[in-house]
N, C-alpha and C positions, 0 to 999 in steps of 0.2 A: 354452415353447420346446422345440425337438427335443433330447431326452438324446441325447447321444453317449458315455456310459461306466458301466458296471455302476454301480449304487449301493453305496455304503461299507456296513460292517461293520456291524453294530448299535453294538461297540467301538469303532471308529472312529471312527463318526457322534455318539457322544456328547463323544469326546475334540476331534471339532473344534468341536460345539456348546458346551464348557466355553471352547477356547481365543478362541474369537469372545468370548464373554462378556466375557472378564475385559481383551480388548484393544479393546473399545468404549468405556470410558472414557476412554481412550489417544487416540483416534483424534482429537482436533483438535491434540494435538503433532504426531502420527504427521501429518497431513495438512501439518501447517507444514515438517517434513522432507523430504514427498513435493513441496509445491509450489516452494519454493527450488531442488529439482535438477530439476523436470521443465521449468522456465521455462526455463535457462539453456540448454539443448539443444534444446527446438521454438519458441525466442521467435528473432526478426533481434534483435541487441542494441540497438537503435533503441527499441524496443519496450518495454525491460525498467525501462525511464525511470519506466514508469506507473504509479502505484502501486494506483488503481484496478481496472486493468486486472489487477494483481496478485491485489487482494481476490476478483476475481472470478474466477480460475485457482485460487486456493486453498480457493472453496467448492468450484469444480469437481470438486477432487482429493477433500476432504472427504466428497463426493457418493458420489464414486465408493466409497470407501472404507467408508463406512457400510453402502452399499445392499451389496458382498459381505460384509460381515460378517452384518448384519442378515439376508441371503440364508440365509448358511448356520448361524445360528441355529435359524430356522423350518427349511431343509429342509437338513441339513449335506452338503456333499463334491458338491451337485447342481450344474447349469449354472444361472449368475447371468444374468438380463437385464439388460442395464444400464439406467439410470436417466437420462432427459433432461427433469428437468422446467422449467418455465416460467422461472426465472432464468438457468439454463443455455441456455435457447434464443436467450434475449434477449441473452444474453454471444457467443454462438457470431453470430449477427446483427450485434450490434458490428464483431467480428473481422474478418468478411466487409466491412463496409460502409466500414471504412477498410483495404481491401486486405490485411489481414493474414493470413497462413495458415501458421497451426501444425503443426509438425510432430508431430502427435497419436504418430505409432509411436515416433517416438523418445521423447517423451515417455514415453510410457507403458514403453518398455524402461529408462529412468532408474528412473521411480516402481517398476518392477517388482524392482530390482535392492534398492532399498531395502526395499520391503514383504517381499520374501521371507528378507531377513538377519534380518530381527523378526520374521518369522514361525516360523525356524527354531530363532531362540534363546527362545521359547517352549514352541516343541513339544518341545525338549530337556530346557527346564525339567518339562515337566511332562507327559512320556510315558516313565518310567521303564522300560517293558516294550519290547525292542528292536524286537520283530513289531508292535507296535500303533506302532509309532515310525513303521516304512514304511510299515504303510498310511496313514496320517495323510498325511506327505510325497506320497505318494504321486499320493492323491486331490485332496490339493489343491492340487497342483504342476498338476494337468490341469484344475480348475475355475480358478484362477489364470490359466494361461495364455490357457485358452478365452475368459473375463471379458476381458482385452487386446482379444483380436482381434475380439470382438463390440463391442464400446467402440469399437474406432478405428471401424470400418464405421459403427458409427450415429452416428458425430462426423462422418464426411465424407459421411453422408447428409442431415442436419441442416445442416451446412456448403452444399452444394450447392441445398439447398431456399432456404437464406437469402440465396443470393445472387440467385437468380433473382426472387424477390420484394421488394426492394429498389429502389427507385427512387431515394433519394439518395446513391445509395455511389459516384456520379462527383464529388460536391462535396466529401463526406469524403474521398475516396482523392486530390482534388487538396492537401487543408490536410494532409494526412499527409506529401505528398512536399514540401513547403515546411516544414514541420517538421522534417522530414529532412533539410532540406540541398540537396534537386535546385534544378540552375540553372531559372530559372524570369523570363520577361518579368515586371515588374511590370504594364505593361497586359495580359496576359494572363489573370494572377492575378484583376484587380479585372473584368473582363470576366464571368470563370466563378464569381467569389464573388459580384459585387456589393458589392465592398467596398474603400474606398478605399487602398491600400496606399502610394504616398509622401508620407504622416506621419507623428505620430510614433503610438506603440501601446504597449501597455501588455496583458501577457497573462494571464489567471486561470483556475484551476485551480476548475470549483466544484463541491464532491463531498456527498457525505451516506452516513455508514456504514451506516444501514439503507436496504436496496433496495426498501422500500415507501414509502420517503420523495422518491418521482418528482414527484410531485404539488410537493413544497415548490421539488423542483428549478428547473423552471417555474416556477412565482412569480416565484422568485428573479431566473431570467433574463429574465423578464418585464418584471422594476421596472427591473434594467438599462440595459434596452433606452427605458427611457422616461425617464430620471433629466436626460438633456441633448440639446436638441435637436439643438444644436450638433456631435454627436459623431456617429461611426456605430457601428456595435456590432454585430460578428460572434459566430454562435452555432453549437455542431457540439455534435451528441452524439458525445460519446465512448465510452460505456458506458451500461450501465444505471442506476450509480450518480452517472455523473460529466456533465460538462458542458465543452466548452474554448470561453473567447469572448475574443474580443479587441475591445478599447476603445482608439477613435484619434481625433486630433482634431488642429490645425493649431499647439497647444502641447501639451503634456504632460497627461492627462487625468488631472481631480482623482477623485481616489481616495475619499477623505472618503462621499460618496452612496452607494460599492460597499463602504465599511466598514459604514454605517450599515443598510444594507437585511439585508446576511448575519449581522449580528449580533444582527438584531430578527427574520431569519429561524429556521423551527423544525428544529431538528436538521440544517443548512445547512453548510459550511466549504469557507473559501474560503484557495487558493493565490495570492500575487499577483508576478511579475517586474518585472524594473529595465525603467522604459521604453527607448523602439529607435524608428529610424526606416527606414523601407521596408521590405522585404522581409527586409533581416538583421536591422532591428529589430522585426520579425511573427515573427520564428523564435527569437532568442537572449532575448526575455523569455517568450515560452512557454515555451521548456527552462527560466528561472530559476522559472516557476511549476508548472513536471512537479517538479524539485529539491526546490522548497519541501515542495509535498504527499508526495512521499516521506521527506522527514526527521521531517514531521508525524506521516506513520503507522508508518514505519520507531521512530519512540521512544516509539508510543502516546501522544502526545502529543492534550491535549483543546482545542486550543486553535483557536481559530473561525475568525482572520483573521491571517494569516501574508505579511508582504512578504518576497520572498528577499533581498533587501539587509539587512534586519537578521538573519537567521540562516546567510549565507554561513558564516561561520566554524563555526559548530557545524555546519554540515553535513556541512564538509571532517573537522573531529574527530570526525564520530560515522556515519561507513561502516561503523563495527564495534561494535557495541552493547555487549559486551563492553569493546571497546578503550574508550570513551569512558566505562565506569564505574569504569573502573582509572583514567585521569585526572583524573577526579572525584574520587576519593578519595587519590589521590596530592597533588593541589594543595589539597584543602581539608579535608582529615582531619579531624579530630572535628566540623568546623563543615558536613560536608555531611550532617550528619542533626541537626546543633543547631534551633534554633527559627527557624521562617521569617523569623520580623520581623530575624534578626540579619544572617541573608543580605541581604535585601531590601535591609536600610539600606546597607551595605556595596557591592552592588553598584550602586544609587542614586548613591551617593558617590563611586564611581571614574567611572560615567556621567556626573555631572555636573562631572568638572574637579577631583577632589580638593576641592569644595568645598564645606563642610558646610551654608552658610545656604543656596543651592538642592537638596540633597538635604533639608533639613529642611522645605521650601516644596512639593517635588516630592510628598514622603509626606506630608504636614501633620503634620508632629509638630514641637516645641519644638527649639532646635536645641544644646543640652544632653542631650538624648531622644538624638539622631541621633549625638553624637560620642560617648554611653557605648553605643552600642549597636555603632559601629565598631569602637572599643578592643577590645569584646570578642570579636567578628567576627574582628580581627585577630589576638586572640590565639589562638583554635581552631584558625583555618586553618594547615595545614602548612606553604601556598608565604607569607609572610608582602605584603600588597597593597605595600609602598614595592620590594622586589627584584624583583617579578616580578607587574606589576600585568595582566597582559595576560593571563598564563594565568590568573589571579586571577578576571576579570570573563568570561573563557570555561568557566570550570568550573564558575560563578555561574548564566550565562547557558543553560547544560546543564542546570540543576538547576531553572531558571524553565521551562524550555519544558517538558521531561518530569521532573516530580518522582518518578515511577514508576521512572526506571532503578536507583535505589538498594534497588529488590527485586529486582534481579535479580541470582541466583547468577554471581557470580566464575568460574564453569566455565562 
């Protein structure tokens, strides 16, 4: 690329090659900070649902982030080319093909406002000599900036390539705005889908954390599609990573075959919503299955198959990752780090009706086993289960889905 600005110092260029260094380490918090604010300002809030959609804005940021630092490792204080490789492309593809178009500048003036307060209270730290202080700022306030503006241009030229080469993004860009909420004919719908809209539907979320796991994706949707003949089965890529289908049928579609296929699948997970019929029931169980998959990855939670009717409530309590490990340990004090088996039994026990012979049936244990193991469940726990058995069995239920959040720092 054409240089536009004298090259750094020798002093200089060493003290930004030391500061890259030491904030490459850094750089997938630093990227979790940068993608949280850069979403919330170029995403429609429509959009921010996705959690997929997320994973794949926060390699984005990641990307970006590496490649200037690693830039100006190798050549310090120089102009950074930015980085579009193959996942990125595929992501910005997505974007386009269910009509969606980011506001890359403001993005990027978000991610910029934060990367430069870290960058400064770096160079502060660790440029004690005032003159080597500016030049530092200096140079890379103007390789910084420059980095921006070549970024946005090759995101809206990559953008514009994608659209053009696209030939499904009228079928996506119609199940976006039915997802959305737009008034919509149902014979209209099923006309341009092919697919029959007043029955009942049932919607799934099916994702896979690694993005070379497309192949399993497919599979997946594949057995789906062939499990009942009886049914019909809508399929839209959503992403690279992800998958949105919906399953209808003239009763309620059993779920059982979409358990069994995703949990025998490899590296596979699946979101699933409250059934709906027609068109507000095609919309209000795909948002309960966008819901579900975000509380999945929102609490690094491992878990394969997720109906959003059983974790409503912990979704509603744990918007703030934070706020939901204070509740955890405010309701279950000593007993949310005791031994799994005491939790389990315990929350078993309030699931099953206070009653100890099917909670001792439910876990196959003895049911002498099941009520010493309550007692003493109940004596750890802070919130005691007979006063307050509801926040009891949601603080239980927080600690079954993501047992991970009890690592995470209180600040």
């Amino acid at each position: 690329m054409e240089e536009l600005w004298p090259p750094p110092t020798p002093e200089a260029a060493e003290a930004i090659r030391s500061l890259c260094q030491r904030l490459l380490p850094d750089a997938e918090a630093l990227a979790d900070a940068l993608s949280a604010s850069t979403r919330r300002v170029q995403f429609d809030p429509a959009v921010l649902s996705d959690a997929s959609l997320g994973e794949e804005d926060r390699d984005l940021n990641h990307s970006d982030l590496v490649q200037w630092l690693t830039s100006n490792i190798q050549h310090p204080g120089r102009r950074v080319e930015p980085y579009i490789g193959p996942r990125i492309t595929a992501y910005i593809g997505d974007l386009v093909a269910r009509g969606i178009a980011p506001d890359f500048a403001a993005g990027w003036r978000a991610a910029l406002g934060i990367g430069w307060r870290r960058w400064l209270e770096e160079c502060s730290a660790h440029c004690p000599d005032r003159d080597l202080l500016v030049d530092v700022l200096d140079v890379s306030a103007t390789s910084l900036m420059q980095y921006a503006l070549d970024s946005v241009a090759t995101l809206r030229e990559v953008s514009l390539a994608a659209a053009m080469g696209n030939a499904d993004a009228e079928a996506i860009a119609l199940i976006q705005m039915i997802a959305n909420g737009a008034p919509m004919a149902e014979d209209f719908a099923e006309e341009r889908l092919r697919y029959r809209m007043a029955r009942w539907h049932v919607g799934l979320v099916l994702w896979a954390d690694d993005p070379g796991r497309q192949d399993a994706l497919e599979e997946a949707s594949a057995a789906l599609r062939s499990t009942d003949a009886g049914r019909s089965t809508l399929v839209a890529r959503a992403s690279t990573t992800s998958r949105w289908i919906w399953l209808s049928g003239a009763d309620t579609p059993d779920l059982h075959p979409a358990e069994k296929i995703v949990t025998t699948a490899d590296e596979v997970r699946v979101a699933v919503g409250r059934p709906g019929r027609g068109l507000a029931g095609f919309r209000s169980s795909h948002q309960d299955a966008l819901s579900a998959q975000a509380l999945i990855v929102r609490l690094g939670s491992e878990r394969r198959f997720t109906a959003y009717a059983d974790v409503e409530l912990i979704d509603a309590l744990t918007k703030d990752r934070a706020g939901a490990r204070r509740f955890v340990l405010n309701t279950l004090g000593p007993l949310a780090e005791a031994d799994l088996t005491l939790r389990q039994a315990l929350l078993t026990y309030v699931q099953c009706g206070f009653n100890t012979t099917r909670a001792a049936a439910n876990l196959y244990a003895h049911r002498n086993t099941i009520e010493r193991r309550v007692s003493r469940a109940n004596e750890l726990s802070a919130v005691k289960v007979e006063n307050n058995p509801t926040h009891v069995a949601a603080a239980l239920l927080v600690l079954d889905i993501a047992p991970e959040i009890m690592k995470t720092s209180p600040s």
